[in-house]
Structures are given as C-alpha cells and as structure tokens.
C-alpha positions, 0 to 999 in steps of 0.5 A: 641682409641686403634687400633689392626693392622694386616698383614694378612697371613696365615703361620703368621699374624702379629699384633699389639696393640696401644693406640692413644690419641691426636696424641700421640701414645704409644704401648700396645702389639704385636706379630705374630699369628703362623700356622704350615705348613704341617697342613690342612687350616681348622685348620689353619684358626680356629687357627688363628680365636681362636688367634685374638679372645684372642687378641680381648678380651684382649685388646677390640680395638676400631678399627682394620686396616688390609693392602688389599691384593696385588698379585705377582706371586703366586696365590696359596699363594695369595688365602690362605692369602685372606681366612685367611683374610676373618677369620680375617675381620669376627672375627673382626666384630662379636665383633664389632670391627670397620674395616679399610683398607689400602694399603701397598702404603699408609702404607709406606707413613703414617710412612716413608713419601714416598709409595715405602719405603723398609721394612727396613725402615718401620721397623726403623721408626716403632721403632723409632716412638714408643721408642721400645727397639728393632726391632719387629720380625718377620717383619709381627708383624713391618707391622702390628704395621705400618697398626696400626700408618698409622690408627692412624694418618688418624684417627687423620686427619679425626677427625681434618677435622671433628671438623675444620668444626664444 
C-alpha cells in the first residue's frame, strides 16, 4: 500500500510518500509544499491544490492520512490551516484517494510510543524507522512522514483483526 501523509498548513504543508507491505515500511518521497506570504489565500490555496495534485499523480497513493487540526492561541492562523485543509482533503478525494485521520496524540504514540512525545522525538524516531540519511526538514515534512507511519501501522493492525476473525 502506499500512503501520502500530510501536515496541513498553509505557509507549508508538509508531506510524506511511503510504501507499506507486510509491516515493512520503506520511504518513497517527501517534502514540503511552500506558499509565500504577503500573497492572497486564493492563490495560496490553488497553489497548494496544483502541488498535491502532482504528488498525487506521481505517486497514485492508495490512501492518505491527514493530522485534524488542534487550536491554540491564534485563531486567525487556525482558520487559514482548516481551508488549506479543506483543499487538500477535496483534491484527495477527487482522485479517489482513500482519507483517514488522526490526531497529533495518536501520531506521537504510533511512532514514539508515548502521546505527549516532544517534536525532537517524533522527528528521531521518524529517522531512525525509516534509515534516512538525515533528518527530513523542515519539521512539517517529519509530521507528515509520521501521519504516513501512524496510518501504516493502524492499517497493519486493522487488517490483522480482519483476518484474525476470519
């Protein structure tokens, strides 16, 4: 199966592109999706919709995973993610891309083992999990290949309880 993981945002949308088979899990591509500021949120939105279309036609993922959305402080900042994250949810399903989400609790526990696990954690074991050379930057694309390994292993254990009840 191979499963596109996002971070929604909408200065960067960070993504991530893996191959899961058979509990092994290897990475295939990943990279941010960039906006400029000072630019109007239309053109930003149909940036990012153009971009995650390539992705999507490049890679043809089976499934996507997409962290929900927590709010803090800001609002403001939280509206502009949440219709970034509507573009990116529509694009997703106009090509019949399979949707799933998870919150950043259950990302943290699926790939650090514990939910209130700090970024440079998730980051390490991100690394560590899949042998890259180095650190993926900037730390949206390390979410999103987490919201890929956290789909990946509730996949795995999903499809277990399936057949175990066969």
């Amino acid at each position: 199966m191979i499963i596109l993981g996002i971070d929604p945002g909408l200065a960067i949308v960070g993504w991530g592109v893996i191959e899961s088979e058979r509990g092994c899990v290897r990475p295939l591509a990943y990279g941010a999706i960039r906006t400029p500021a000072h630019t109007d949120i239309e053109s930003r939105l149909s940036m990012i919709r153009e971009d995650l279309l390539t992705i999507i036609d490049k890679y043809h993922p089976d499934e996507m995973a997409v962290e929900e959305l927590f709010f803090t402080n800001n609002i403001t900042t939280g509206i502009a993610v949440a219709e970034a994250r509507g573009v990116i949810l529509c694009t997703a399903y106009q090509r019949g891309v399979k949707i799933s989400e998870y919150t950043p609790m259950q990302v943290k526990q699926a790939v650090v083992g514990y939910g209130k696990a700090e970024k440079h954690q998730v980051i390490a074991m991100v690394t560590s999990i899949l042998h890259l050379p180095k650190q993926p930057k900037p730390d949206d694309t390390a979410d999103a290949i987490a919201i890929a390994l956290c789909h990946a292993q509730s996949s795995a254990s999903a499809m277990g309880a399936y057949f175990n009840q066969r």
